[in-house]
C-alpha positions as CSV (number, residue, x, y, z in Angstrom):
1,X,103.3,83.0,71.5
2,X,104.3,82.6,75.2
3,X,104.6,85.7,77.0
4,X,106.9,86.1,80.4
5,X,106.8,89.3,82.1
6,X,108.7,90.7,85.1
7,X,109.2,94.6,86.6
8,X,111.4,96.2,89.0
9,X,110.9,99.4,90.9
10,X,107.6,101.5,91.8
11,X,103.9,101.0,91.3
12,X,103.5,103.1,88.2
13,X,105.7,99.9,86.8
14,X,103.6,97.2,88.1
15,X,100.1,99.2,86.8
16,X,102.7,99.4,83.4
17,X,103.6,95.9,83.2
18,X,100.0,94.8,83.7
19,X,98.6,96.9,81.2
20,X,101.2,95.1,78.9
21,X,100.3,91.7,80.0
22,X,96.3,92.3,79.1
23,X,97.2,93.5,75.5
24,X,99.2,90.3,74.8
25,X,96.1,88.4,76.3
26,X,93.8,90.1,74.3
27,X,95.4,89.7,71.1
28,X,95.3,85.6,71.9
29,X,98.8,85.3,73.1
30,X,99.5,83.1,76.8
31,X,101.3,84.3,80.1
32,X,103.5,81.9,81.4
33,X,105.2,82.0,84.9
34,X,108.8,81.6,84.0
35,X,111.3,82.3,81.4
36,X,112.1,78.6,80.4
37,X,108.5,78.6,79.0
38,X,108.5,81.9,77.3
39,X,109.3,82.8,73.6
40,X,109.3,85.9,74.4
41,X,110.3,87.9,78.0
42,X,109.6,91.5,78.4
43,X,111.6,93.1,81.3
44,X,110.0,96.6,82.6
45,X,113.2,98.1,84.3
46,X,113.9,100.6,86.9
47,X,116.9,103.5,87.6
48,X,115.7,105.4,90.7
49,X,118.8,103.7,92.6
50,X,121.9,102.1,91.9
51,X,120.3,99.1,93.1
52,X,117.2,99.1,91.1
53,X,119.5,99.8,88.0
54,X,121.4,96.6,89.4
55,X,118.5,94.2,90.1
56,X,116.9,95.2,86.2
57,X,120.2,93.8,84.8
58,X,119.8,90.8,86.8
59,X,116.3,90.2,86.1
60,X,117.2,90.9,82.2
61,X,119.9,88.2,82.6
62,X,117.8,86.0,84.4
63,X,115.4,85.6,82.0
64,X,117.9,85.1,78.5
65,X,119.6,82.3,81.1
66,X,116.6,80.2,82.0
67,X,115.4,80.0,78.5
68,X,113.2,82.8,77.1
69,X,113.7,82.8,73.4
70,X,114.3,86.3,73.1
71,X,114.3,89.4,75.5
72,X,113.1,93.0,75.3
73,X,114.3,95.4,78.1
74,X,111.7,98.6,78.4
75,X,111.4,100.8,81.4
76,X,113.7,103.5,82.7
77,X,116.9,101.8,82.7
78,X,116.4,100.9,79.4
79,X,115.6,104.6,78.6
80,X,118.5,106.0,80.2
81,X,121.1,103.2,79.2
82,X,119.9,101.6,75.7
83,X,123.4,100.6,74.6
84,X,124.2,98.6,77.6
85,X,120.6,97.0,77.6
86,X,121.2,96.2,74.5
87,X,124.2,94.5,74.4
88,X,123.0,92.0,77.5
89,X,122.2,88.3,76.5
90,X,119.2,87.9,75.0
91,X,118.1,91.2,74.1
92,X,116.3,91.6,71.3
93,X,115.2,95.4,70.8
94,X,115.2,98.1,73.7
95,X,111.7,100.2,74.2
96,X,112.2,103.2,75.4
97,X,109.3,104.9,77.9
98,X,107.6,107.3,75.1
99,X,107.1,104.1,72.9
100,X,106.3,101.4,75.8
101,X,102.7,102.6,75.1
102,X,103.1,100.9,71.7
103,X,105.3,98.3,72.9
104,X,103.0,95.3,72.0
105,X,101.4,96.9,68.8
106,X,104.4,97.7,67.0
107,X,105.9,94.0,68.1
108,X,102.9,92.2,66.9
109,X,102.4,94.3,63.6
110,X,98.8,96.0,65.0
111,X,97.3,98.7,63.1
112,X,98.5,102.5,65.2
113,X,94.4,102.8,65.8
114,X,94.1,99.2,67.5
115,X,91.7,99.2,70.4
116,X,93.1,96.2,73.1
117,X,89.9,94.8,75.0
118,X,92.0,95.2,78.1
119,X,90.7,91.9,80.6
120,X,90.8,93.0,84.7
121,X,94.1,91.7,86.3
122,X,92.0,90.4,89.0
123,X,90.2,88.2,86.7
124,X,93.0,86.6,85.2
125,X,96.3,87.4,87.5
126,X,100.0,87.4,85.4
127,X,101.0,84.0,86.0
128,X,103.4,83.0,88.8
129,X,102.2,86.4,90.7
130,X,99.6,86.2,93.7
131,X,96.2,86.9,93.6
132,X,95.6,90.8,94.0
133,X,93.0,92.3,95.6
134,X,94.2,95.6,94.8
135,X,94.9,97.3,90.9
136,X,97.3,100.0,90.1
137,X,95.7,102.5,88.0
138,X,98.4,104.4,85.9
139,X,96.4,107.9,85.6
140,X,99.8,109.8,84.8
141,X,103.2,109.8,83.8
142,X,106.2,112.4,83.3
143,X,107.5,115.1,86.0
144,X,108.2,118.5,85.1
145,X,110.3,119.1,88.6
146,X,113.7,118.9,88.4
147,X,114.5,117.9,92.0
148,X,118.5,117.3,91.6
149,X,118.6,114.2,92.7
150,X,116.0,112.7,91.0
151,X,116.6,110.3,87.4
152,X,113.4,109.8,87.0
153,X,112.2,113.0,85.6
154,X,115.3,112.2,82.8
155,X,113.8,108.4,82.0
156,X,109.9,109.4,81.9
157,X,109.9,113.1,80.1
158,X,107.5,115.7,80.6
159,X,104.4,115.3,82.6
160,X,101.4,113.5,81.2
161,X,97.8,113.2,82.3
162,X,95.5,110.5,80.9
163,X,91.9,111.6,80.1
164,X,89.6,110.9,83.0
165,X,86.8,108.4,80.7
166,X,90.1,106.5,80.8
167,X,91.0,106.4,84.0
168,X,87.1,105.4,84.5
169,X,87.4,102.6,82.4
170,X,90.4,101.2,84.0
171,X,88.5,101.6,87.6
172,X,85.4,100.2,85.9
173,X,87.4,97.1,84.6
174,X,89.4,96.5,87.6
175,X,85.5,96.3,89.2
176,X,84.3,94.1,87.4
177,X,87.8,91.7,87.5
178,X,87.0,91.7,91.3
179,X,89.3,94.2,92.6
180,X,88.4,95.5,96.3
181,X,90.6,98.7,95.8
182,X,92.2,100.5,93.5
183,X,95.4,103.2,93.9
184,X,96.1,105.7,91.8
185,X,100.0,105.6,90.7
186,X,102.0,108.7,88.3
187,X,105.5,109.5,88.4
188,X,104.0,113.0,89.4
189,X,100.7,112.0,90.7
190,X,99.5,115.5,91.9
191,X,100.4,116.9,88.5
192,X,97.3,115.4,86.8
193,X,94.9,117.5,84.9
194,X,97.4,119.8,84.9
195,X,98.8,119.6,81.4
196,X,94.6,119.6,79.7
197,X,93.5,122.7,78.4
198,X,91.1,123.8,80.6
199,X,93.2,122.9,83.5
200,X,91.9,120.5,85.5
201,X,93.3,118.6,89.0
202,X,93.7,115.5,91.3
203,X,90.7,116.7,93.7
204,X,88.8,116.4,90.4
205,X,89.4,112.7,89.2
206,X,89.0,111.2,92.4
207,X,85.8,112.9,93.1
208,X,84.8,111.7,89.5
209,X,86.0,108.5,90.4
210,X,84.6,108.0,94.0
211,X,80.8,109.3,91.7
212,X,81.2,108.0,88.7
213,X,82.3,104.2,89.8
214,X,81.6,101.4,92.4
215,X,84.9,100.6,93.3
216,X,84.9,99.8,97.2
217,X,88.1,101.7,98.1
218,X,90.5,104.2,96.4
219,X,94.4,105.0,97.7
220,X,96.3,107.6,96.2
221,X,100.2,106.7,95.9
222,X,103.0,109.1,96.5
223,X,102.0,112.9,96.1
224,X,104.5,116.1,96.5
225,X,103.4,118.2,99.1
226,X,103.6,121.4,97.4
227,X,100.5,120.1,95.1
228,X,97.8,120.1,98.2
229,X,96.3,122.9,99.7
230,X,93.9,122.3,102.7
231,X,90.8,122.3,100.4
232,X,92.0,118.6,99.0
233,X,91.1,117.5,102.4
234,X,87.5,118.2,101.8
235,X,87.2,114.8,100.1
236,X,87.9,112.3,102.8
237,X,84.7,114.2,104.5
238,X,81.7,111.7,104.6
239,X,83.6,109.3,102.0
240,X,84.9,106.1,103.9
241,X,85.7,104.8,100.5
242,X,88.4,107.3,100.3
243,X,91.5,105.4,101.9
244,X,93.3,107.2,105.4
245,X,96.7,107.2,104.2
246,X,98.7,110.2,102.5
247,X,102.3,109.0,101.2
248,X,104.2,112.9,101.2
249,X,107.8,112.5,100.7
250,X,109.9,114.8,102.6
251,X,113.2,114.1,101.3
252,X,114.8,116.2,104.1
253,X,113.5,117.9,107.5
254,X,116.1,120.2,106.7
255,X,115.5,123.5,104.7
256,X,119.1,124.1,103.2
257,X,119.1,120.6,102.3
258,X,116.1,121.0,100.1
259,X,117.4,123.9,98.3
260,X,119.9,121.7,97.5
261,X,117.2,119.0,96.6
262,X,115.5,121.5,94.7
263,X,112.5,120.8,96.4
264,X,109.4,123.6,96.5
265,X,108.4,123.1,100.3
266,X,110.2,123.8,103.5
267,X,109.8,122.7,106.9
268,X,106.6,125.3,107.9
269,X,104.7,124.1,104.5
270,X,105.2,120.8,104.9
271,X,104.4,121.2,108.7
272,X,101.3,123.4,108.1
273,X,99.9,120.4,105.3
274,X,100.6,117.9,107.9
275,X,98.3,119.8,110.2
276,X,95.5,120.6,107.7
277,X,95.2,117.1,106.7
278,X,95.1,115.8,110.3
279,X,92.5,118.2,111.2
280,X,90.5,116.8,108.7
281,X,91.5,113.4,109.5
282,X,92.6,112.7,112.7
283,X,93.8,109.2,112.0
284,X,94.9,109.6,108.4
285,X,98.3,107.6,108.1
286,X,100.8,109.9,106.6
287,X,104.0,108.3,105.3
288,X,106.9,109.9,103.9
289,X,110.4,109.3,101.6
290,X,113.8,110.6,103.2
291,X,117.2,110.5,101.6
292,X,120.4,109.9,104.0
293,X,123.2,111.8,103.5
294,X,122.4,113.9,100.5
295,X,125.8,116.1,99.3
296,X,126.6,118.7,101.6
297,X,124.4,117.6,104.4
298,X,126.0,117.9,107.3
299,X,125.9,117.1,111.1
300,X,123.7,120.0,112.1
301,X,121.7,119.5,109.2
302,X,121.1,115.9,109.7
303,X,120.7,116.2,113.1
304,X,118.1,118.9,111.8
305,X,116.1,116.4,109.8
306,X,116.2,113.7,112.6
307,X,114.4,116.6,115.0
308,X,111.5,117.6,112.4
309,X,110.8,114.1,111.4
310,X,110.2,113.4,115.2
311,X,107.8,116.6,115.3
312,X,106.1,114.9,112.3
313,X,105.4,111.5,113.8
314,X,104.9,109.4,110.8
315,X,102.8,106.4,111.0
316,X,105.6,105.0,108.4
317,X,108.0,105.4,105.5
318,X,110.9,104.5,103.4
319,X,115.0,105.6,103.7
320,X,116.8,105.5,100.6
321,X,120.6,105.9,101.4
322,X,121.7,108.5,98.7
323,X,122.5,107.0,95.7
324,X,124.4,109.6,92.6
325,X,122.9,109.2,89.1
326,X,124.4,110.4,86.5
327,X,123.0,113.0,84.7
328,X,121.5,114.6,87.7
329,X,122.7,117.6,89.4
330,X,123.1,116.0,92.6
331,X,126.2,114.0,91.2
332,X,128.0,116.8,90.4
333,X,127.8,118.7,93.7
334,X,130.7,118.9,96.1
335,X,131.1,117.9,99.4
336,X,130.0,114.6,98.8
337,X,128.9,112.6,102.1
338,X,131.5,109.6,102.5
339,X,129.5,106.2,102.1
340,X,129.7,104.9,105.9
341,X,127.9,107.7,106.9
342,X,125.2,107.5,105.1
343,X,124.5,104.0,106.1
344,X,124.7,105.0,109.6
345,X,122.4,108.2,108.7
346,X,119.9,105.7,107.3
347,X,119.9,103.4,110.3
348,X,119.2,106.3,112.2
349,X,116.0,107.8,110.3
350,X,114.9,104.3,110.0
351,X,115.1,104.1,114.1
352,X,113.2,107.3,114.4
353,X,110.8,106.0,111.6
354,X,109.9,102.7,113.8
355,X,109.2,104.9,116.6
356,X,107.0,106.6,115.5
357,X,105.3,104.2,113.4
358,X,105.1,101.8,116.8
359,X,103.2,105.2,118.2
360,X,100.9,105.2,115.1
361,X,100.0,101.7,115.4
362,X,99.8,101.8,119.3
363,X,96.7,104.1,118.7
364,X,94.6,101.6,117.2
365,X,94.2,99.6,119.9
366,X,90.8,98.5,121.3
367,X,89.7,100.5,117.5
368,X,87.8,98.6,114.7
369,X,89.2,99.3,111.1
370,X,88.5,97.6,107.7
371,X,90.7,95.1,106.7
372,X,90.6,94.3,103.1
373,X,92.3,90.8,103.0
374,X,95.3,90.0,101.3
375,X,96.3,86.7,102.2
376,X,94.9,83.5,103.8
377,X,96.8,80.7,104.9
378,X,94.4,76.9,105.8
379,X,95.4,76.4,109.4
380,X,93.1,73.2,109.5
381,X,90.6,73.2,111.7
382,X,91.4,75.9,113.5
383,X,90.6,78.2,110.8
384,X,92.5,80.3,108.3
385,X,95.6,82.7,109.3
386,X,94.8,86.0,107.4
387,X,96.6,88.8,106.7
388,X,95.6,92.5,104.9
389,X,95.8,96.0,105.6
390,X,93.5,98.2,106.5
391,X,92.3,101.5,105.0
392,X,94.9,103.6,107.3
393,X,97.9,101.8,106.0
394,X,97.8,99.1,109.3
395,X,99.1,95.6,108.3
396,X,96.3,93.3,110.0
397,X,96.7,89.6,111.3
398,X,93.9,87.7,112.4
399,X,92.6,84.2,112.6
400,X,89.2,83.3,111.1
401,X,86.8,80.4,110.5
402,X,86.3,80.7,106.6
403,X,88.8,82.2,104.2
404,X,88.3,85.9,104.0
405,X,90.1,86.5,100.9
406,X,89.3,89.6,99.5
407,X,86.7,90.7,101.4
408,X,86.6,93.9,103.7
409,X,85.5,93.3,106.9
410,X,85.6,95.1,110.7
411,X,88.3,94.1,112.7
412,X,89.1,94.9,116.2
413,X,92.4,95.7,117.1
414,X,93.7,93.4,120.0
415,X,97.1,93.5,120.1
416,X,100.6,95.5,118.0
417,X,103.6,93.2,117.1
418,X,106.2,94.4,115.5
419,X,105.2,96.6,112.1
420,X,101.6,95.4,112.3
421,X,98.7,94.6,114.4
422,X,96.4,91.7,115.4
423,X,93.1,91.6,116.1
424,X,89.7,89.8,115.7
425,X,87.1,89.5,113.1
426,X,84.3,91.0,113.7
427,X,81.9,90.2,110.5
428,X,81.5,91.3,106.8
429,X,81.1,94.5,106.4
């Protein structure tokens, strides 16, 4: 059978939609690069926005219109909206997220104990994607917060770790497909080890990992700031393998607004982590999330969230303009902010953001970082245009006389442009 597979939304769906793709390989089945070749298309869809909710419909109806024989939808909009998946062109069944596990099993008729002999993306990339020099490790899924805004928590269920001689293999695999670095994704990321009896924590699988494997480089994706303490810290000390880059989302810079949010920090926690982790690591890139123009913010608290997230100076981050999901609190509150304004709200974090993130970069100067490269483009004789990011979360341009392609090497910064840098290869490291 010919497989086509697609995903909207976050990491933990990429990692998700690979891990599908390897199954189908390993049970002799081929990947093809578009619908019109595909018997079969498997959608992995997303909800966290209306947008995201949007582009998975498209993507569904996409695939049933350029040929795929039939169509199943999976994936949090698929959870949370089964009847209307189901009643799109094409689709053939609807998965929801605690049975995606056994998407492939059940479809192909595999016995419940069937062992896939999962192949390394790297080795053998989902056709019509690019090369990656990077693998998303899924090490956790589920969220037991209940921040009001937040549909996520209502698609993906209660929080779930996976066992760390799993997590191990997937590192181990992702190794020995090629990958230079792996990140560690979870809907709750911070939350793992939590639900094993003993309890154990993050701090704990990426120690075992950075020990126990020979992966060149780790990144963690997005943790909540109330699941660090200043101890975490400790394992960026003597460990260049562990990446420079902390994604906390904030949300809000403003303390009423995060009640609101339900969020468990405030402005001194999240200021106070901020500090212990830069103490550590002076030049650790820390990113963040914000919302614009959650219900019942208003001027004085916005303008209160513009001030802190200037105190914060983030090498980066993301702006969602506030988006109501039914079936979450947030939807129901009053005072909802009128829609102009939260564009305007957005452009303004996003201004502060660039600043700050121009600051970040603007530090780097005259530095050497790794570069692990991403990208390379012949340029004829004069070399190869390249293109990566470095451990810190800097995107990296250079010129070189070989293609560098997923290797890490030293690279002097020369010059910032824009959102990224440029600089000049120094050698192989």
């Amino acid at each position: 059978m010919k497989i086509y597979l697609n995903t909207v939304g976050c990491r933990l769906n990429q990692s998700e939609i690979e891990t599908i793709g390897a199954q189908f390989r390993g049970q002799g089945h081929t990947l093809v690069a578009t619908p019109a070749e595909a018997d079969l298309a498997v959608i992995n869809t997303c909800a966290v926005t209306v947008e995201a909710a949007a582009d998975s419909r498209k993507m569904i109806r996409r695939a049933a219109r350029q040929g795929a024989g039939e169509v199943i939808a999976t994936g949090c909009w698929a959870t949370l909206a089964p009847g209307e998946a189901a009643a799109l062109p094409g689709v053939s069944r609807v998965v929801a997220n605690p049975q995606k596990d056994r998407l492939v099993p059940e479809l192909l008729g595999l016995p419940g104990d069937q062992v896939f002999d999962l192949e390394p993306l790297a080795r053998e990339p989902l056709p019509g994607a690019r090369l990656r020099t990077r693998a998303f490790i899924k090490v956790q899924d589920g969220c037991d917060n209940r921040c009001t805004f937040c549909v996520t928590t209502i698609a993906r269920g209660e929080s779930r770790s996976r066992p760390v001689e799993a997590v191990l293999a997937d590192v181990r695999a992702a190794v020995a497909g090629g990958v230079q670095e792996v990140v560690l994704t979870g809907v709750h990321l911070g939350a793992w080890g939590q639900d094993f009896e003993p309890r154990m924590n993050l701090k704990y699988l990426v120690w075992a990992i950075l020990r126990r494997t020979e992966v060149p480089r780790v990144r963690l994706s997005s943790l909540e700031p109330w699941d660090l303490d200043e101890a975490f810290f400790a394992l960026w000390e003597g460990e260049p393998r562990l990446c420079r880059h902390l994604h906390l989302p904030l949300q809000s810079g403003c303390d009423a607004t995060l009640r609101r949010m339900a969020r468990k920090t405030t402005q001194e926690s999240f200021r106070q982590l901020v500090k212990a982790a830069r103490a550590v690591v002076p030049e650790m890139a820390i990113t963040t999330d914000l919302i614009a123009g959650f219900p019942g913010e208003s001027e004085a608290e916005f303008d209160e969230t513009l001030a802190f997230v200037r105190e914060m100076a983030f090498a980066g981050g993301h702006v969602f303009t506030y988006s109501e999901r039914p079936g979450t609190a947030a939807a129901r509150m009053p005072d909802q902010v009128p829609h102009p304004i939260r564009k305007q709200r957005n452009a303004r974090l996003r201004e502060v953001l660039k600043q700050s993130g121009d600051e970040y970069r603007a530090r780097f100067l005259r530095q050497t970082v790794p570069v692990l490269w991403e990208s390379a483009v012949a340029l004829g004789p004069d070399g190869w245009q390249m293109s990566g990011l470095s451990d810190n979360y800097l995107r990296v341009h250079a010129t070189a006389p070989q293609d560098l392609w997923n290797r890490i090497t030293p690279v002097s910064v020369t010059k910032v442009n824009g959102e990224g840098v440029w600089g000049m290869v120094n050698g192989e490291l």
